[in-house]
N, C-alpha and C positions, 0 to 999 in steps of 0.2 A: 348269437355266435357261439356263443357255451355251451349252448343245447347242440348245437349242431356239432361241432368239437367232442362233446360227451357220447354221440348218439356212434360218429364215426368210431371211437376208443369201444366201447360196446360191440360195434360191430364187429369190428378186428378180432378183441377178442373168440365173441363166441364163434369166428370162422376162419381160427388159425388152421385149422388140419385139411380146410379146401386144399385141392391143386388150380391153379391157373391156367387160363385155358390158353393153349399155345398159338392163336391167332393172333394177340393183340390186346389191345386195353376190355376192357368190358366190367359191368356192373353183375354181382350176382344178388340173388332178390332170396338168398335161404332163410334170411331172415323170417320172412312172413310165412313160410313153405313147410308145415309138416311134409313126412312123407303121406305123399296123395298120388293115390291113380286118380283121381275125378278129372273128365277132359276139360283142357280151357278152351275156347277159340280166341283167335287173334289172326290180327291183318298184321302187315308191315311190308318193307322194302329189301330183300335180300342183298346182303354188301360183301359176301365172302362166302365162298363155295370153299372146302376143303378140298385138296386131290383126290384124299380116296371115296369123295363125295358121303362120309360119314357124320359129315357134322357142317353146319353152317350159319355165316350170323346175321341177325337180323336186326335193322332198325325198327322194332316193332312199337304200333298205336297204342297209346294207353290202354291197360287191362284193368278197369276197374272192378271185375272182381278180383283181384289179386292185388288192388289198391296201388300197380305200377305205373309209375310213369312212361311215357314214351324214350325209347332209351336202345342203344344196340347193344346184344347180348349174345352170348353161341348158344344154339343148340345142337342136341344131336338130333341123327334121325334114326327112326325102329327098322326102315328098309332103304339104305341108299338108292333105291330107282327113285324114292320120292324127289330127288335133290336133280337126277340126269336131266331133264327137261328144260329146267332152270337158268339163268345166266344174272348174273351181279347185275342189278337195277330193277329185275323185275319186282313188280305187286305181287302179294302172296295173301292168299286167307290160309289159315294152318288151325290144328288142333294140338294141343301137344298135351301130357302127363308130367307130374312131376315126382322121380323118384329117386331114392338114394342122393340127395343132392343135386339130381343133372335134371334141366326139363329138356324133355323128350320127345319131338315131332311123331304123330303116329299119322295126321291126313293133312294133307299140303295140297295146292295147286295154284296154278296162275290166276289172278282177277281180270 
């Protein structure tokens, strides 16, 4: 419980200057995350489509190279038509970057 206590207080700190993303609660993983172009892939469940189809979130499968749990998170995406197609529920395989702080959808589509 102390470790877990300690690890949260560490977090905080070193990610006081994030903004939160304005959908809702959500987990951000910068912890682990230099800035990286290198692509991830990941599956998951889409739960939130933005209006202007700029961003959306996802309950996505553990990523274990990025050592993440299964967990919903936002991303953005590099071309909103990735996102038009789409509707809350569907299965998604996705590629995304991770840069300046935001991971970043660059190939998305339906499973």
């Amino acid at each position: 419980m102390k470790n877990t206590v300690l690890s949260v207080l560490v977090y905080m700190v070193l990610n006081v200057g994030n903004a939160a993303f304005a959908m809702g609660d959500e987990h951000n993983h910068h912890e682990n995350t230099a800035v990286s172009e290198k692509t991830i892939h990941a599956t998951g469940t889409v739960k939130q489509i933005a209006q202007n189809h700029e961003s959306l979130r996802i309950f996505h499968d553990p990523i274990p190279e990025l050592k993440w749990p299964s967990m919903n998170m936002p991303f953005e995406v590099i071309d909103h038509e990735l996102t038009h197609p789409l509707e809350v529920g569907d299965r998604v395989s996705f590629e995304f970057i991770q840069k300046e702080g935001k991971s970043i959808i660059v190939r998305m589509k339906k499973q």
